[in-house]
C-alpha positions as CSV (number, residue, x, y, z in Angstrom):
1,X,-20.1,5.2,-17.7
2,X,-23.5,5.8,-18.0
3,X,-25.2,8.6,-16.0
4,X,-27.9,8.5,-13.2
5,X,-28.6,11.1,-11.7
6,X,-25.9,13.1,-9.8
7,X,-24.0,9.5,-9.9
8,X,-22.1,7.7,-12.2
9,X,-22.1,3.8,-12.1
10,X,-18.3,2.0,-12.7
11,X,-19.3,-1.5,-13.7
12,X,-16.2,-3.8,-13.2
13,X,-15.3,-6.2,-16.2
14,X,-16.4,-8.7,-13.6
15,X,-19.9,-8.1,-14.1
16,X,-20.7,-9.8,-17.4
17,X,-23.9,-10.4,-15.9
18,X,-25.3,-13.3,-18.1
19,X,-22.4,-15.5,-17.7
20,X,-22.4,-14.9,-14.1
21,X,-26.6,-15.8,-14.3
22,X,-25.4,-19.0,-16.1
23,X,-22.6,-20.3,-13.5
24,X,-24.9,-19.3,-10.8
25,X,-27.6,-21.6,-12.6
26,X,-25.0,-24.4,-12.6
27,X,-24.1,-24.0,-9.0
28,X,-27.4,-23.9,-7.7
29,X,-28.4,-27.1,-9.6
30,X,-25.4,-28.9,-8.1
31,X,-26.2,-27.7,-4.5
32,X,-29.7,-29.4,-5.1
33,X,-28.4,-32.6,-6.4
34,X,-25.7,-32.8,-4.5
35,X,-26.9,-34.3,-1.3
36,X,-26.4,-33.1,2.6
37,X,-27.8,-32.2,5.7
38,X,-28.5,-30.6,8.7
39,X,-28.6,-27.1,9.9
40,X,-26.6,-26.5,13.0
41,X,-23.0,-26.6,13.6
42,X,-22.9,-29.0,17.2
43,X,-25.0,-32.4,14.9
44,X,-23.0,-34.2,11.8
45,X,-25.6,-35.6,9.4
46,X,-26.6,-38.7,9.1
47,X,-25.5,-40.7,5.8
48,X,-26.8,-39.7,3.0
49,X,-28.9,-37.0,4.2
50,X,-28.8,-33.5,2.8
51,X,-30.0,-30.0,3.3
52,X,-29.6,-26.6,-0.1
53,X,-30.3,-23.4,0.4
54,X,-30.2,-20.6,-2.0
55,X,-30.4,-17.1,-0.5
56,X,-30.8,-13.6,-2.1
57,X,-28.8,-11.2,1.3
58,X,-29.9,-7.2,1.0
59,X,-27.5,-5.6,3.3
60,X,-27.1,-2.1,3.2
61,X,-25.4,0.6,5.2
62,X,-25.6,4.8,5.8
63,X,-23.2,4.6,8.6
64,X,-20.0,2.4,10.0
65,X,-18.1,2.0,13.0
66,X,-14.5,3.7,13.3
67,X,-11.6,1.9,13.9
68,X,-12.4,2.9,18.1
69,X,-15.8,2.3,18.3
70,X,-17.5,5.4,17.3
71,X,-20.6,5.0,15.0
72,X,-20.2,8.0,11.9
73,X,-21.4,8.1,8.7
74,X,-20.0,5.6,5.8
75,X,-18.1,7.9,3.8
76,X,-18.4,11.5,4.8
77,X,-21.2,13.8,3.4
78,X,-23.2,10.6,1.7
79,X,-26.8,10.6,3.1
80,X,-28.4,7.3,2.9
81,X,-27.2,3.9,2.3
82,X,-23.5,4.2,0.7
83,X,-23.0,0.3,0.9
84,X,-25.4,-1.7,-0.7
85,X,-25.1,-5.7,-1.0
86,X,-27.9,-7.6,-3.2
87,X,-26.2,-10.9,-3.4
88,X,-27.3,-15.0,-3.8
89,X,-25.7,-17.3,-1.6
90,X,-25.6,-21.2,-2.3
91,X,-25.4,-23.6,0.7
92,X,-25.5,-27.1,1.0
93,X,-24.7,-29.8,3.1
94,X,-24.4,-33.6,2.5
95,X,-24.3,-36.7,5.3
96,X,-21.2,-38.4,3.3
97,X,-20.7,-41.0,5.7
98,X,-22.3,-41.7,9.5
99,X,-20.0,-38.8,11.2
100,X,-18.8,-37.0,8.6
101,X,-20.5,-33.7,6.7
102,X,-19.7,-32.0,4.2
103,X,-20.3,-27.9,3.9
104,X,-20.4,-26.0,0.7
105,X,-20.9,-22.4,0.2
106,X,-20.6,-20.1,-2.6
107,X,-22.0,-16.8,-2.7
108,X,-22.5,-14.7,-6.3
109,X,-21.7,-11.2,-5.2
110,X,-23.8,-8.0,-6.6
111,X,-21.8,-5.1,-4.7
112,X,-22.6,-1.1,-4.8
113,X,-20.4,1.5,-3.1
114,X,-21.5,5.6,-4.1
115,X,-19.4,8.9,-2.7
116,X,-20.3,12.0,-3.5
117,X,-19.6,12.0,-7.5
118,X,-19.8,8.4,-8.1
119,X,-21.2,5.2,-8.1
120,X,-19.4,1.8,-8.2
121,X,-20.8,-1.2,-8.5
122,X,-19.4,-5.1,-8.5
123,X,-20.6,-8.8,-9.8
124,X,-19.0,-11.9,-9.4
125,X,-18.5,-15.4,-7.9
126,X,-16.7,-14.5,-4.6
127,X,-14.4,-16.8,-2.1
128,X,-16.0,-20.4,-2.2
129,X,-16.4,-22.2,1.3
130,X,-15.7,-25.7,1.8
131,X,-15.5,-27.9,5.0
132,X,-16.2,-31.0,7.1
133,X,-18.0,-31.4,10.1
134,X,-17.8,-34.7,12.2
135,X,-18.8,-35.6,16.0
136,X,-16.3,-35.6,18.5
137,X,-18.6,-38.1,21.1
138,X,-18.4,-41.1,19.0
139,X,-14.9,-40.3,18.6
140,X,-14.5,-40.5,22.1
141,X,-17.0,-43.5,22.9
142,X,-19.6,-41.3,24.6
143,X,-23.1,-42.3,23.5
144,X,-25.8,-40.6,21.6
145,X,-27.4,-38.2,24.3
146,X,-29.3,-34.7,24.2
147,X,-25.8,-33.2,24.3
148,X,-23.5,-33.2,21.0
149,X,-20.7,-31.6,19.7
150,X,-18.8,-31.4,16.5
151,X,-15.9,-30.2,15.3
152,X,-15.8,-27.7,11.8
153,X,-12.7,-27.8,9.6
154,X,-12.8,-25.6,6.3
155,X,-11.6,-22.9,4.0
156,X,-12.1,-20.8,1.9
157,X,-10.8,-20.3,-1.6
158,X,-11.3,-17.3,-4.2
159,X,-12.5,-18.1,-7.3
160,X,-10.6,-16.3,-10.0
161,X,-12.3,-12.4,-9.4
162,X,-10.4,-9.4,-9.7
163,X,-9.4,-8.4,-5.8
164,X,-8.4,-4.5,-6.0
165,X,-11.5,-3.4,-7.7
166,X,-14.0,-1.0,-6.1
167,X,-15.9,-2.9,-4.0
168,X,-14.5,-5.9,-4.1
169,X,-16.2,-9.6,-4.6
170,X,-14.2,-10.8,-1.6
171,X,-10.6,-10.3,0.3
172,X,-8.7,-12.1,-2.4
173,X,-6.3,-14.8,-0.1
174,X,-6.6,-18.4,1.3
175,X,-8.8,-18.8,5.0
176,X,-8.6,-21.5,7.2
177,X,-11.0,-22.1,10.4
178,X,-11.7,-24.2,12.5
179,X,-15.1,-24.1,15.5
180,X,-16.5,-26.4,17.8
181,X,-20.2,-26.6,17.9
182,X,-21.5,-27.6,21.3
183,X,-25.8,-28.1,21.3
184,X,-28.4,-28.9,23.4
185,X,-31.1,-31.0,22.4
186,X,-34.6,-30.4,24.2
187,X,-36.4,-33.9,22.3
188,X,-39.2,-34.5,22.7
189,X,-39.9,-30.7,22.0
190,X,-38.4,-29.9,19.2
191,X,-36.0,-27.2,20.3
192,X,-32.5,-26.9,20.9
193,X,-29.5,-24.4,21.4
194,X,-26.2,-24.3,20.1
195,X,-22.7,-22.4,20.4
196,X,-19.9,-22.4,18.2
197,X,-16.5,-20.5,18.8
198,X,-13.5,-21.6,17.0
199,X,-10.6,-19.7,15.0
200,X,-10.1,-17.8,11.3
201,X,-6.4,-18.2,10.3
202,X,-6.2,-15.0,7.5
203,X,-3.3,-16.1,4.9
204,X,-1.0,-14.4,2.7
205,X,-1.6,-16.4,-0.3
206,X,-3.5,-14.9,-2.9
207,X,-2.4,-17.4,-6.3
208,X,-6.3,-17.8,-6.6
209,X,-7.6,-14.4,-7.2
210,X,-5.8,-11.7,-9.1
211,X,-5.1,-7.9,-9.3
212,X,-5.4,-4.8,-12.2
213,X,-2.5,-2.3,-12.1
214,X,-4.2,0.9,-9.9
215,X,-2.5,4.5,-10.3
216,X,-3.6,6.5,-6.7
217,X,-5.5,9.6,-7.6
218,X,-6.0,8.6,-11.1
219,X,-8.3,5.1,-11.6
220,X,-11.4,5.5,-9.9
221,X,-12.5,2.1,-10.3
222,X,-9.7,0.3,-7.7
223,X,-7.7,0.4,-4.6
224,X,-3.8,-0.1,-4.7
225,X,-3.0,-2.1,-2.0
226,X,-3.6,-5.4,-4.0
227,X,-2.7,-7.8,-0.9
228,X,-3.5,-6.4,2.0
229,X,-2.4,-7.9,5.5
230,X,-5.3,-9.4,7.2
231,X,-5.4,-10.4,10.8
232,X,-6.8,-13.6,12.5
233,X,-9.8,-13.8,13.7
234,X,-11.9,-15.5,16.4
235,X,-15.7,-16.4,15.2
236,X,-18.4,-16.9,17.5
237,X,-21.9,-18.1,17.5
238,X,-25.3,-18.3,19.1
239,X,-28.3,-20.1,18.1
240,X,-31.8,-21.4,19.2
241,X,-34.7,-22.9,17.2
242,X,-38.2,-24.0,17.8
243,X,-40.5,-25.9,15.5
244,X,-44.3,-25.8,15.8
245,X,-47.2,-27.0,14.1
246,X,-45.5,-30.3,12.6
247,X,-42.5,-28.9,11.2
248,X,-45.0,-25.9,9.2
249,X,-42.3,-23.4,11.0
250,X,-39.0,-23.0,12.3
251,X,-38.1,-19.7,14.0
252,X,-34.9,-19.3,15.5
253,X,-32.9,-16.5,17.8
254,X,-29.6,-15.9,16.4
255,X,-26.2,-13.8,17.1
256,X,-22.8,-14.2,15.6
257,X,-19.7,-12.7,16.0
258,X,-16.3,-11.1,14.7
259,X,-13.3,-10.6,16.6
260,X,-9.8,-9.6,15.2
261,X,-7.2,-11.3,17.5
262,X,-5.2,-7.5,17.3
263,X,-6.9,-4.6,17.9
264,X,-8.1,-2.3,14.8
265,X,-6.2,0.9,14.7
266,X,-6.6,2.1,10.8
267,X,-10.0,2.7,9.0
268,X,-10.5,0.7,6.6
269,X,-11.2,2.0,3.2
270,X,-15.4,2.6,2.5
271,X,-15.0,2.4,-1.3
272,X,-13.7,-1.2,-0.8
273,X,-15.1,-2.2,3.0
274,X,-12.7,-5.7,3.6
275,X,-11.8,-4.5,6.9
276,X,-8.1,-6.2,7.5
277,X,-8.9,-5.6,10.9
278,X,-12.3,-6.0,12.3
279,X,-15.0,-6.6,15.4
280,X,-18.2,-7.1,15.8
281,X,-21.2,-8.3,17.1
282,X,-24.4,-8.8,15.4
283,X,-28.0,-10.3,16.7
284,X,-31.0,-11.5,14.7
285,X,-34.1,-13.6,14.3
286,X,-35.1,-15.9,11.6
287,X,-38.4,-17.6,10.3
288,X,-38.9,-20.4,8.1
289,X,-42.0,-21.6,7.0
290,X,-42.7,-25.1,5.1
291,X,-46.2,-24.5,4.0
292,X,-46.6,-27.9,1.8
293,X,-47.1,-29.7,5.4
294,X,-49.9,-28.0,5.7
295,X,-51.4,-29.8,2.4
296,X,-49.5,-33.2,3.0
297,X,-48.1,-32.8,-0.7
298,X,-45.6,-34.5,0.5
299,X,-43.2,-34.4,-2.9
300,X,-43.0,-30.8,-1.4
301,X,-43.4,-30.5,2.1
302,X,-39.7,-30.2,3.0
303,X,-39.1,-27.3,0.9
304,X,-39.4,-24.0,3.2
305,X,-39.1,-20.4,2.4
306,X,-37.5,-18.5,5.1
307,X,-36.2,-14.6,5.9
308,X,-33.5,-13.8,8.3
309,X,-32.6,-10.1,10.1
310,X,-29.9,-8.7,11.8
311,X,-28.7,-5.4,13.4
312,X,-25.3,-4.6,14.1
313,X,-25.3,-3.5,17.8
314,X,-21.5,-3.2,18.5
315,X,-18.5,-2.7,16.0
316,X,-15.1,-2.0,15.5
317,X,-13.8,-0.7,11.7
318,X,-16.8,-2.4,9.8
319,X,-19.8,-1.5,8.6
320,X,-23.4,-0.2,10.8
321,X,-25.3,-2.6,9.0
322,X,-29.0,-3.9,8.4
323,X,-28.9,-7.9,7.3
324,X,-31.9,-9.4,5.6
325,X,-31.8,-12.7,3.9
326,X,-34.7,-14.1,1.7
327,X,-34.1,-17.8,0.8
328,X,-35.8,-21.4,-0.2
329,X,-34.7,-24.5,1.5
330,X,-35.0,-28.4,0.9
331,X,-33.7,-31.0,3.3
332,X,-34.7,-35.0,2.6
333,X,-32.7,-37.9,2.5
334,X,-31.4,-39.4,-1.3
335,X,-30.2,-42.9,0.4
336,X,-34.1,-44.1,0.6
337,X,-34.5,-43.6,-2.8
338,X,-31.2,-45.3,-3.8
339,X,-32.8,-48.5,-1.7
């Protein structure tokens, strides 16, 4: 332990920062060369198009919702943010064939939980996201129009972390989902609006992440309940983007949102906030600029560094948050410069 202030921090033996820094490294170089494209849910990419991002999130938290609505503070007696997040999330896409994309995600969690006496604190590779998105109107013969909509198919996966530990990287079991992207296309302004609902199947398997023996009372640094019983879920989404000035910014209205298929009726536990149980809704803006359009240097003008926010307006056992996400972006297309 080593002391600050009236705190302690509990580093986790999942935090060996430097080899965490070097897979991190790794993964971002692969989400760069490995092509995709694309940004919204309702459009597949086209062949051999592609789209990275790599996103540092700072999410932090002084208060939560209970499981019946009522806004209180995150743990008891804890003034200021008790839940801090300060993570780096990878994301890419790639246009594999004409109608068929594939999504990759894989966030590098940096987690920080403090109670009165203590401070916990988390690093690791969490649960790994991978899907395919494809078109359902060429499926069904309908032409290219200003409508589209797409079908999403995924899971995701743990990668190895320790799931009891206080916080932990992720909820330790197997998710499926699936969501169908509907979106309206305003060409020739370049606008549009989409809306994706679909379902989160929660599993029971947890083979893929593991578990440290926890007495109650006694280790500080984990939970006991090593495989909780998460409930299904439904997602939903809302988005809307404009670009101006020649593609030099993107800004974007955006709301997304959580709903447990049973009603929450036990808190979940602040020093390890994986609600088994949860709902939410949260709305938000984002703006992305490309400033090398501006200079035509055009080896560079489709990298863009953006910021995203979000508030957390309604909730249901989960966390009162604030979301901000700073990231850098690069979409292009690698099949020109195969030909």
């Amino acid at each position: 332990m080593i002391a600050h202030t009236s705190f302690h921090f509990i580093t986790h033996p999942d935090s060996n920062r430097t080899a965490w820094i070097s897979t991190l490294i790794v993964l971002a170089l692969f989400g760069i060369l490995a092509p995709t494209p694309a940004r919204a849910q309702a459009w597949p990419a086209s062949k051999g198009t592609f789209y990275t991002k790599l996103t540092r999130s700072d999410i932090r938290a002084a208060d939560q919702y209970t499981f019946d609505g009522r806004r209180g503070d995150f743990i008891d007696g804890v003034a200021g943010n008790a839940f801090v997040d300060e993570s780096y999330h990878l994301y890419t896409e790639w246009g594999l064939l004409h109608n068929l994309t594939l999504v990759l995600s894989v966030p590098f969690k940096q987690l920080a939980v403090h109670d009165l006496a203590f401070r916990y604190e988390t690093s690791a590779i969490g649960s790994a996201s991978v899907g395919f998105r494809f078109g359902l109107f060429p499926l069904l013969g309908i032409r290219p129009s200003a409508v589209s909509m797409a079908m999403n198919l995924g899971a995701t996966v743990p990668t190895g972390y320790t799931r009891n530990l206080t916080p932990s990287a992720g909820s330790g079991q197997v998710d499926a989902h699936a969501l169908i992207g509907i979106g309206l296309s305003f060409w020739p302004t370049a606008a549009y609006m989409q809306a994706t609902g679909g379902y989160r199947y929660r599993s029971d398997y947890y083979r893929f992440s593991k578990a440290v023996a926890c007495n109650a009372g006694v280790d500080l640094f984990c939970i006991r309940d090593a495989q909780p019983a998460f409930g299904d879920e439904w997602l939903f989404q809302a988005e809307a983007g404009l670009t101006m000035l020649s593609g030099t910014f993107f800004v974007q209205a955006l709301g997304q949102g959580v709903w447990s298929v049973e009603t929450p009726t036990i808190g979940f536990t602040a020093l390890n906030p994986i609600p088994t149980h949860q709902r939410y809704i949260k709305a938000g803006a984002g703006l992305t600029i490309y400033p090398f359009k501006l200079t035509r240097a055009f080896r560079f003008e489709n990298v863009g560094f953006g910021v995203q926010a979000f508030i957390t307006p309604y909730g249901r056992n989960t966390i009162d948050s604030q979301d901000f996400f700073f990231g850098i972006d690069f979409h292009g297309d690698y099949s020109r410069k195969r030909s």
